[in-house]
C-alpha positions as CSV (number, residue, x, y, z in Angstrom):
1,X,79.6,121.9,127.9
2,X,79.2,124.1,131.1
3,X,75.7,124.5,132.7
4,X,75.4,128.0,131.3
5,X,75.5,127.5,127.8
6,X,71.6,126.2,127.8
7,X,68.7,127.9,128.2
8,X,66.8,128.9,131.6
9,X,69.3,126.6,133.2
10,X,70.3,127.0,137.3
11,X,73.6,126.9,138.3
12,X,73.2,123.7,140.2
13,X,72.1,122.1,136.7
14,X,74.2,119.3,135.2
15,X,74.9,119.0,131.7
16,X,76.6,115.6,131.4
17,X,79.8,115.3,129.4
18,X,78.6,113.1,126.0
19,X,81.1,113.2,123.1
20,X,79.2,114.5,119.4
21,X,78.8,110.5,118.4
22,X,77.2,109.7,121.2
23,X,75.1,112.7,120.6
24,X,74.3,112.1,117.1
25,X,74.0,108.0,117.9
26,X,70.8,109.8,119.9
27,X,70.2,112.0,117.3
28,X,70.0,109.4,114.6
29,X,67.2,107.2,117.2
30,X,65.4,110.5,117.9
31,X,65.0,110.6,113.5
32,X,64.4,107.0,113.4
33,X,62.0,106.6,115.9
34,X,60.3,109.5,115.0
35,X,59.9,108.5,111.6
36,X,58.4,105.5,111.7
37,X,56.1,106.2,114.9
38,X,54.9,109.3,113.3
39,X,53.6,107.8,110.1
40,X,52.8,104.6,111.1
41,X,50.5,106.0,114.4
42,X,49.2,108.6,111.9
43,X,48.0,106.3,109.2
44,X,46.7,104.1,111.9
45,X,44.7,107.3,112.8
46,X,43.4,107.9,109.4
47,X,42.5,104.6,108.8
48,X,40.5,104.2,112.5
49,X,38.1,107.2,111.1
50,X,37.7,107.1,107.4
51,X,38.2,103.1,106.7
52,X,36.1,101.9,109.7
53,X,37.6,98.3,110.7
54,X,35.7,98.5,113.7
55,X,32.2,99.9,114.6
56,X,31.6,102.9,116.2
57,X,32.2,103.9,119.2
58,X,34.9,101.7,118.9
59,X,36.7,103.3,116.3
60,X,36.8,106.5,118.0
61,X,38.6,104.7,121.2
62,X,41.3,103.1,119.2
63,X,41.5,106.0,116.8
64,X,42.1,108.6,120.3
65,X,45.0,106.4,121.1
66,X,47.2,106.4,117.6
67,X,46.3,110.5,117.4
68,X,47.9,110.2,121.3
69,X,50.8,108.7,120.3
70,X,51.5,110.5,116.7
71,X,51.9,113.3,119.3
72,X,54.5,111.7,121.7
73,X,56.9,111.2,118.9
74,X,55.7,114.1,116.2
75,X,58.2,116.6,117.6
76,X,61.0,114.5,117.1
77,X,62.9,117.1,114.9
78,X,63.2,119.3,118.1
79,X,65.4,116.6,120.1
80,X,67.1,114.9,116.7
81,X,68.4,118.4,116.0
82,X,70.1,119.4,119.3
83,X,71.2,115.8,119.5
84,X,73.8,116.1,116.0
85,X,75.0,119.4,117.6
86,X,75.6,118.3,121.4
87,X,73.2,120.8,122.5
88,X,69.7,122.8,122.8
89,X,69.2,124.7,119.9
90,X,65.9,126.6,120.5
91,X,65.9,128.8,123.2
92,X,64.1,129.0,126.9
93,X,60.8,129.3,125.5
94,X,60.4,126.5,123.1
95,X,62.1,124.7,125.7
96,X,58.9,125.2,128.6
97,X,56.5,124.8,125.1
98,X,58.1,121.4,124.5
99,X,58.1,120.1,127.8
100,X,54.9,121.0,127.9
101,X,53.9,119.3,124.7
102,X,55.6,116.0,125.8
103,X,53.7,116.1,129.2
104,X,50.7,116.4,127.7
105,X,51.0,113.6,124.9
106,X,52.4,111.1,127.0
107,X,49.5,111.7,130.1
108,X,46.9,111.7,127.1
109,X,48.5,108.9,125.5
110,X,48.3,106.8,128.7
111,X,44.5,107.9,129.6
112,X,43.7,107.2,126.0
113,X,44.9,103.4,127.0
114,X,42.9,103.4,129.8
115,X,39.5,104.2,128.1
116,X,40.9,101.6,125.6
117,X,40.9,99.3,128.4
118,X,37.5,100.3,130.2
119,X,36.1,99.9,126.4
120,X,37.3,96.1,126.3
121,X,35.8,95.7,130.2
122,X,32.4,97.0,128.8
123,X,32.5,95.4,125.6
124,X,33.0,91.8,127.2
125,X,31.2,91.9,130.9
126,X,28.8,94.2,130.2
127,X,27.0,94.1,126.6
128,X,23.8,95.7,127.6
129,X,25.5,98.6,128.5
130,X,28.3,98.9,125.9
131,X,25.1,98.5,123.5
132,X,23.8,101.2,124.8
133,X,26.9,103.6,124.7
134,X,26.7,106.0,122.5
135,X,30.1,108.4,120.7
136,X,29.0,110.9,123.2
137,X,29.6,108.6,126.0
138,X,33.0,107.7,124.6
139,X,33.9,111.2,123.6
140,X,33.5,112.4,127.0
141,X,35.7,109.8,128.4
142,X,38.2,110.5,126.0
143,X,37.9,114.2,126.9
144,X,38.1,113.2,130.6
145,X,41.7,112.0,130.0
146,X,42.8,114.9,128.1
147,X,41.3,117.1,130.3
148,X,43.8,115.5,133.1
149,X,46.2,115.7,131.0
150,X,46.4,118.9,130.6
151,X,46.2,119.8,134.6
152,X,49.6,118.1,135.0
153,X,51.0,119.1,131.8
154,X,50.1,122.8,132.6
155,X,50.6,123.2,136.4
156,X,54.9,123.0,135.8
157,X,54.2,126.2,133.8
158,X,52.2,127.7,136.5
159,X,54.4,127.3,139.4
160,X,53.9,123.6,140.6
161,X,57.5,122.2,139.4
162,X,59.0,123.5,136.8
163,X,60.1,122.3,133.5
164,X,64.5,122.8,132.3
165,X,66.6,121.2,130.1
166,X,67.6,117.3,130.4
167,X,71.3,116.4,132.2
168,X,71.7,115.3,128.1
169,X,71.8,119.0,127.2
170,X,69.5,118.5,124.4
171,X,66.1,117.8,125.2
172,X,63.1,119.1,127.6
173,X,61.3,118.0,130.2
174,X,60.4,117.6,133.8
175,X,62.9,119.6,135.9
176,X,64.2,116.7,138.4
177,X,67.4,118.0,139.3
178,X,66.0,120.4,141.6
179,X,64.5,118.5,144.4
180,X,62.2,120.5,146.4
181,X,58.8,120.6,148.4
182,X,57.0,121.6,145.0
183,X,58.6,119.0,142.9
184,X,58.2,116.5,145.7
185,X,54.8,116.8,146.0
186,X,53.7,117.5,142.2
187,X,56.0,114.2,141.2
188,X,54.0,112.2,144.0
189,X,51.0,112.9,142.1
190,X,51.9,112.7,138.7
191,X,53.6,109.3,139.4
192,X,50.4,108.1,141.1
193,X,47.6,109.5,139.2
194,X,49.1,109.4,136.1
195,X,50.8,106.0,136.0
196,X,50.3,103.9,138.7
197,X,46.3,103.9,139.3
198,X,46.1,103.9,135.2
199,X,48.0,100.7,135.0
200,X,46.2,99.0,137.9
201,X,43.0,99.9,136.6
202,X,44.0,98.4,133.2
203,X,44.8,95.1,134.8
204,X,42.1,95.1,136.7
205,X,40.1,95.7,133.1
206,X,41.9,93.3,131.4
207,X,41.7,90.9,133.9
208,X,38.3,91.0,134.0
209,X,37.7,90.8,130.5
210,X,40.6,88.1,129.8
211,X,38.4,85.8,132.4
212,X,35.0,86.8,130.9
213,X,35.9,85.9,127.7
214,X,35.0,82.0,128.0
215,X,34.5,79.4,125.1
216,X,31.1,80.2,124.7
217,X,31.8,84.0,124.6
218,X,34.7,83.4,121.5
219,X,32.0,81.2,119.5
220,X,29.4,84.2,119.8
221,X,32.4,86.3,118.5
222,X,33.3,83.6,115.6
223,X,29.6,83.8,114.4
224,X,29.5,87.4,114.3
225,X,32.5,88.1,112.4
226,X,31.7,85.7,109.6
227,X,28.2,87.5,110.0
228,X,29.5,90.8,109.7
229,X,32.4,91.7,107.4
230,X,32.8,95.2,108.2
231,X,34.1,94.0,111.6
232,X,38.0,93.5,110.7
233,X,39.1,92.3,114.2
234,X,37.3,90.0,117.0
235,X,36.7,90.2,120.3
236,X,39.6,88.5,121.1
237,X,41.9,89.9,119.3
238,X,41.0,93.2,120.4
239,X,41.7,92.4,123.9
240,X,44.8,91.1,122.8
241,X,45.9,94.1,121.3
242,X,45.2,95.9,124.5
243,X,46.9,93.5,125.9
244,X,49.9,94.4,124.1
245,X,49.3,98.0,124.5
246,X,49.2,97.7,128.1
247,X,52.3,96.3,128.5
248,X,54.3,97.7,125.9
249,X,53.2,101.5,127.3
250,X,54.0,100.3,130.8
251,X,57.6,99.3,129.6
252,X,58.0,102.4,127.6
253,X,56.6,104.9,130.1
254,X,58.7,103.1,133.1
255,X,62.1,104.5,132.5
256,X,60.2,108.1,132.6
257,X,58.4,107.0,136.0
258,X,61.5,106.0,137.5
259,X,63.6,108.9,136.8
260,X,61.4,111.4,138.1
261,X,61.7,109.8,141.3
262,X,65.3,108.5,141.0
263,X,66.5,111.8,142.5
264,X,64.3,110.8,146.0
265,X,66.9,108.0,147.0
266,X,70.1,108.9,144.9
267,X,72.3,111.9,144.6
268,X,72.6,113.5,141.4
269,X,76.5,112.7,141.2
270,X,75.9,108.8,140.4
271,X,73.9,110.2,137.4
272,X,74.9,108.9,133.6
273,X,74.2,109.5,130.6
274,X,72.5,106.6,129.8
275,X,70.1,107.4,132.7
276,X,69.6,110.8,131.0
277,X,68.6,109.8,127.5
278,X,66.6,106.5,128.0
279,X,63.5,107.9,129.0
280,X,62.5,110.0,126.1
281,X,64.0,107.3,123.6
282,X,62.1,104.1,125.4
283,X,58.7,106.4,125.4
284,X,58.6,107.3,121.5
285,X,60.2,104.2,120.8
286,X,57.1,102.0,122.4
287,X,54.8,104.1,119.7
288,X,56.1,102.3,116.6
289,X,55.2,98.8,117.7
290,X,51.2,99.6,117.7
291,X,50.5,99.8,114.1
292,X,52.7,96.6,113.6
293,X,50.1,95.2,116.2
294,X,47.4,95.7,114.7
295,X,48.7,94.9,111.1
296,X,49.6,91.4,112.4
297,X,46.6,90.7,113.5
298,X,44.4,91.8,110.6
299,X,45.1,91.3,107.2
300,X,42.1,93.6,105.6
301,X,43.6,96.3,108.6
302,X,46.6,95.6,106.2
303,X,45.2,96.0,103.0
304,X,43.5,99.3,104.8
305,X,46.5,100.4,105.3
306,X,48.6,100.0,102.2
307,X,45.2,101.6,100.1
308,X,45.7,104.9,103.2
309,X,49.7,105.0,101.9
310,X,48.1,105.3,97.8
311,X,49.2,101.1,97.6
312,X,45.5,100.2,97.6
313,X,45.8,98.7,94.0
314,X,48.7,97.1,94.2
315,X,47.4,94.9,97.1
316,X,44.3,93.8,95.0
317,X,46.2,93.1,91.9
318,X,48.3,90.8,93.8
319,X,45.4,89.2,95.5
């Protein structure tokens, strides 16, 4: 497949030679992953605002982040499609709209983790105040992260970097196969605004809240769960969680942080294939494990869940 057969593609572009298995083998991950991240995130989502397992504020913060992530891996038809035919089926335009759309879930998704994370800081080292925070306060933090978001998702389609096709041929995003002063500068940015101060300040939260949260603190948390039914997880096991997140995000996101500055110290000759299709696969792919996270930790989230999917009755028969 030559450079010229896809869309709003330079000549200096590379379209890596894959055969149509290897496509579809991506293809058939793309639908896969998709799948199951899309519903599972989604119900998570549902079940965050109309089933309440935790309090508000709380429930908005945790209910931000599945919404995030149902849209990193929503459009997974776009990519699975192109993949079974070796190639980018929908044109130069949906091509910049679903760069776009990917920037700006997987920055949102990531900010939505980090007021997930300040949430847990609050929640554990300073009560007075996270009593005192209201949904306003936590909607405009959550707005604050989409709001940045959607600077860096929007400034490629303004003239700061640019979005093209993947080396794969059949996906969208960033355009790092043109290494210039724009891209240089925009990816030094993105890279330290939008994923390395994030994750810092996460440890730093979780940190902080991991050594706050001493034997006296998890008996106060015993007591009021027994107290209080409606509260499905503890304090510790929230942290946990966002824990989990934390680190599963940072795994997935990686791949994506490395190749947009891979092209700084390499030259794009030594590229493969699998260097081309890991990042988008290792990003979606880290959305399916958060439902499972909190399902294992929570057997009424469970039950919460199966009564969200219309299994509500079965569960409580079998009780």
């Amino acid at each position: 497949m030559s450079a010229a057969s896809s869309p709003g593609m330079a000549a200096s572009h590379t379209i890596l030679p894959m055969s149509i298995f290897e496509h579809s083998i991506v293809g058939v991950l793309y639908f896969t992953i998709g799948i199951i991240g899309t519903v599972g995130n989604l119900l998570t989502f549902i079940v965050f605002m109309y089933q309440n397992p935790v309090k508000s504020p709380r429930n908005l913060v945790f209910a931000n982040f599945a919404l995030a992530n149902t849209f990193v891996v929503a459009p997974f038809i776009i990519p699975g499609s192109s993949s079974f035919v070796g190639r980018w089926l929908f044109g130069d335009t949906a091509c910049q709209a679903y760069a776009f759309e990917g920037m700006l879930a997987g920055i949102g998704a990531v900010g939505a983790l980090i007021v997930l994370g300040v949430e847990r800081y609050l929640a554990i080292c300073c009560k007075d105040l996270y009593l005192n925070l209201s949904s306003g306060n936590v909607m405009c933090m959550i707005l604050l992260g989409w709001l940045n978001a959607l600077f860096w998702a929007a400034m490629p389609l303004l003239g700061w970097c640019r979005y093209s096709i993947e080396p794969s041929g059949t996906s969208c995003t960033l355009d790092w196969q043109v290494i210039d002063d724009q891209y240089v500068s925009y990816v030094t940015g993105l890279t330290t605004f939008c994923y390395c101060i994030p994750f810092v300040v996460l440890f730093l939260c979780l940190i902080r809240a991991s050594n706050s949260l001493s034997s006296e603190t998890e008996s106060a948390d015993k007591t009021s769960s027994k107290n209080d039914p409606e509260e499905w997880f503890s304090e510790k096991q929230l942290l946990k969680l966002t824990w989990v997140f934390t680190l599963t995000a940072l795994i997935g996101w990686g791949p994506y942080a490395y190749v947009v500055i891979w092209p700084f110290f390499n030259d794009m000759s030594s590229l493969t294939a699998v260097l081309a299709v890991l990042p988008p696969l290792m990003a979606k792919s880290s959305t399916m494990i958060y439902p499972f996270a909190y399902m294992s930790q929570s057997s009424t989230f469970r039950k919460a869940m199966f009564l969200t999917m219309g299994c509500g009755e079965q569960e409580k028969k079998a009780k």
